[in-house]
C-alpha positions as CSV (number, residue, x, y, z in Angstrom):
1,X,109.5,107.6,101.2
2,X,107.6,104.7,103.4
3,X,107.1,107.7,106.1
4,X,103.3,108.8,106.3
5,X,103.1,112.1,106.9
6,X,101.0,115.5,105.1
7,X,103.1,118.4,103.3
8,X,100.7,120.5,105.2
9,X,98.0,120.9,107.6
10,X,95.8,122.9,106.1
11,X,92.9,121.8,103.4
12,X,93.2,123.7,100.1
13,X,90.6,126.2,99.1
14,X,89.1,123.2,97.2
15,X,88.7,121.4,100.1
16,X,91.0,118.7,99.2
17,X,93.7,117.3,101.5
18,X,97.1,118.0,100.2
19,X,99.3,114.9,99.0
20,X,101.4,113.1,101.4
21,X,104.8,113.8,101.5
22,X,105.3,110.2,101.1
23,X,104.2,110.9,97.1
24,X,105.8,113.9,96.9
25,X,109.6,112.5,98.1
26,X,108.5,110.0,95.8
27,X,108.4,111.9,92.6
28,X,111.2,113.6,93.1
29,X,113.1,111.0,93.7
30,X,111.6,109.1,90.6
31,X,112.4,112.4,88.5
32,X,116.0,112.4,89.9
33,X,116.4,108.5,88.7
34,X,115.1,109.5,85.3
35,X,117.4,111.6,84.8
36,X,119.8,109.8,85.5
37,X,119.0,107.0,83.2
38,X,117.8,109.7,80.8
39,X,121.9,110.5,80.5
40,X,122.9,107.1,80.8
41,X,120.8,106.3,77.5
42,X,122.4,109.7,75.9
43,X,125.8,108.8,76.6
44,X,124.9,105.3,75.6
45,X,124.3,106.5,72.0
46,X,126.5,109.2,71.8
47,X,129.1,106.4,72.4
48,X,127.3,104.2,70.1
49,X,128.5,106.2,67.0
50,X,132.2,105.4,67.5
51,X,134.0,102.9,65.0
52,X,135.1,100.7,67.9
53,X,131.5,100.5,69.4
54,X,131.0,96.4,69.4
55,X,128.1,95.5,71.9
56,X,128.5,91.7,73.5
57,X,125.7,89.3,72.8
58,X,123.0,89.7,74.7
59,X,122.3,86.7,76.8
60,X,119.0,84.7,76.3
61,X,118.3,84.8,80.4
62,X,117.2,88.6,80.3
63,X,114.3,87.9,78.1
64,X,113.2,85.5,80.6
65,X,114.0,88.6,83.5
66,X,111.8,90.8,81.3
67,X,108.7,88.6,81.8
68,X,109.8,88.2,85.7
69,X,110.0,92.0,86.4
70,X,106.5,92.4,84.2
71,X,105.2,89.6,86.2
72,X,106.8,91.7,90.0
73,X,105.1,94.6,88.2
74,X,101.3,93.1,87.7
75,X,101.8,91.3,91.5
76,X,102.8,95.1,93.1
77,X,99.4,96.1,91.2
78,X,97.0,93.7,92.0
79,X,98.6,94.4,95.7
80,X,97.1,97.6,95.1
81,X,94.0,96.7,94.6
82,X,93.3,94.3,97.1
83,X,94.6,97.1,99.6
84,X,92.0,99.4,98.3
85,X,88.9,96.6,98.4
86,X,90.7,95.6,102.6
87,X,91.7,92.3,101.3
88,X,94.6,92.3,103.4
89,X,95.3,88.4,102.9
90,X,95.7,88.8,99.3
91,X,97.9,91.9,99.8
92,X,100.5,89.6,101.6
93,X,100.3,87.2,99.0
94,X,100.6,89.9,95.9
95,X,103.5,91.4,98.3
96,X,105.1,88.0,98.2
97,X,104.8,86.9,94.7
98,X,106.0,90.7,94.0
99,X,109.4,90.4,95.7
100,X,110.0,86.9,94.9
101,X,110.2,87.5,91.3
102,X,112.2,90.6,91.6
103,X,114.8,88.6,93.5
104,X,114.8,86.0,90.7
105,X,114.9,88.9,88.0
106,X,118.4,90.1,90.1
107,X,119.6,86.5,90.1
108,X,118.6,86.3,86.4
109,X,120.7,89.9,85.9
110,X,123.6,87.7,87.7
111,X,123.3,85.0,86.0
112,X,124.1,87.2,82.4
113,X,126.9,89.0,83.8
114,X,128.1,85.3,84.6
115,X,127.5,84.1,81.3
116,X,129.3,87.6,79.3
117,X,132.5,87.1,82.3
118,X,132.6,83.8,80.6
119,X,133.1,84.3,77.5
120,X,135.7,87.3,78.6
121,X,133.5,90.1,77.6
122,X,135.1,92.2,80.2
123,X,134.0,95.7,81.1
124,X,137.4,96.8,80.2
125,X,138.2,95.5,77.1
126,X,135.0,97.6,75.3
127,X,133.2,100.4,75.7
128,X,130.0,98.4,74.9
129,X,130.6,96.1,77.1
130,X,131.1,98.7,80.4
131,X,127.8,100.2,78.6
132,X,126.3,97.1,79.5
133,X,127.4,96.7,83.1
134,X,127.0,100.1,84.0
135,X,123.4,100.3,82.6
136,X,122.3,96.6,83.9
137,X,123.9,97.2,87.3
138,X,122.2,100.5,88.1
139,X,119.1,99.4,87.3
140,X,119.8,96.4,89.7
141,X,120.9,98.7,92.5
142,X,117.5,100.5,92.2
143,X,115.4,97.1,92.3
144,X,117.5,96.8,95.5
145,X,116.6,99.5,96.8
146,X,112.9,99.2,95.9
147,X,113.1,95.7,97.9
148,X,114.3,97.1,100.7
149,X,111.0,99.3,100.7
150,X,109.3,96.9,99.8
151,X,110.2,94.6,102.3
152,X,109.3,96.8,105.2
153,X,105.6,97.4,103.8
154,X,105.5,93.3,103.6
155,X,106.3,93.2,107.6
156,X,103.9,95.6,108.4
157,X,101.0,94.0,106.3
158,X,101.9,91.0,108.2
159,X,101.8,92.8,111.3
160,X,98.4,94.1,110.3
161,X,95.1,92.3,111.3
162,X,93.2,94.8,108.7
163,X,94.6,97.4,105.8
164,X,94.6,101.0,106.9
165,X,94.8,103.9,104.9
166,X,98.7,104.6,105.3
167,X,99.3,100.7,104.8
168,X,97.5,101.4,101.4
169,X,99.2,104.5,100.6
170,X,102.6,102.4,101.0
171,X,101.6,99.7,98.8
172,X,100.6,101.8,96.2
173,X,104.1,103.9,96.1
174,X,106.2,100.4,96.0
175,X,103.6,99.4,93.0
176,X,104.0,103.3,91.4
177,X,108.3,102.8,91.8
178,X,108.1,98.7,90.2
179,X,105.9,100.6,87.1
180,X,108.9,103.0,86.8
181,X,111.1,99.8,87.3
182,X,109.6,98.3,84.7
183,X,109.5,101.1,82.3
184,X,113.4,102.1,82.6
185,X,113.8,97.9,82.1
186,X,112.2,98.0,78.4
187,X,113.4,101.0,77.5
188,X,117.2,99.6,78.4
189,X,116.4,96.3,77.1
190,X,115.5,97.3,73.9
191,X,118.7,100.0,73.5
192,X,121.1,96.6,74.4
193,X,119.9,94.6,71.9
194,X,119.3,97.0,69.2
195,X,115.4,97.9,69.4
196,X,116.0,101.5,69.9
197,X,118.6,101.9,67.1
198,X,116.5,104.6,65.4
199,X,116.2,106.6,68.4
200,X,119.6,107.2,68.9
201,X,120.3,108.4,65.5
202,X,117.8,111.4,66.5
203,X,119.5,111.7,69.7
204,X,123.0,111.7,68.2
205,X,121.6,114.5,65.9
206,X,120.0,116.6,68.1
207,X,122.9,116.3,70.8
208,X,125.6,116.6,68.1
């Protein structure tokens, strides 16, 4: 969704350009992912009714991952802004600081799964516990992803000697998919360590 391109080439009776495509494959692909994550948290508390549900203790290092992905989240935006003001040496910085805390929020995300293997809380031995994996771990796989993107808008700001209007376009779609990042994050984080509690009764009730 780095591509530029326009959905059409015609102006609208209004006289307003169409969105790019880049946005529009962009929401879509962000409503796809909350769905998914939308029946991820379902099952999650459907399955969090059972006798044997027993959720592992959460590891202190993903409160600490919290404040990096916030912290990826305000970079990506104040990458944004400096695109839009033609700052293009503070975009490459803001780019930077963005995707270096995302990798350390992934190797913080390792670094729990590390400490919970320790201490044998296996994905197999609990449903909780697979809860926790599966949940953590797609969320990761989407960070991933979003570097990947990410990575490629980096090079060509660096490859830039000023910010045009489709390298500002594709900083402003990595910083709109980190929000969503960032959103999904607290919503997960506070299901796992019991935040959300009284939302999943009304979810149990209403899917039940």
């Amino acid at each position: 969704w780095l591509e530029e391109g326009d959905v059409a080439q015609n102006r609208s009776d209004a006289g307003k350009e169409p969105p790019p495509a880049t946005k529009v494959g962009l929401a879509i692909f962000l409503a796809v992912a909350g769905c998914l994550f939308s029946l991820l948290a379902a099952a999650f508390f459907m399955r969090g009714d059972a006798p044997d549900w027993q959720m592992p203790p959460i590891p202190g290092v993903l409160w600490l991952n919290t404040l990096l992905l916030a912290g990826s989240s305000v970079a990506l935006q104040l990458a944004l802004v400096a695109a839009r003001r033609a700052d293009v040496e503070r975009v490459k910085t803001a780019l930077l600081v963005g995707a270096a805390t995302a990798g350390l929020f992934l190797i913080g995300q390792i670094w729990a799964w590390r400490e919970l293997l320790e201490l044998r809380f296996f994905a197999s031995s609990n449903a909780a516990n697979a809860f926790f994996y599966l949940l953590t771990g797609a969320h990761a796989l989407h960070l991933i992803g979003g570097l990947v993107a990410l990575a490629r808008t980096t090079d060509r700001v660096r490859g830039a000697g000023r910010v045009t209007r489709e390298l500002t376009t594709s900083v402003e779609l990595c910083a709109i998919y980190w929000h969503f990042l960032l959103f999904v994050w607290l919503l997960m984080f506070a299901m796992l360590i019991g935040w959300a509690d009284g939302f999943g009764v009304i979810c149990r009730r209403l899917l039940s």
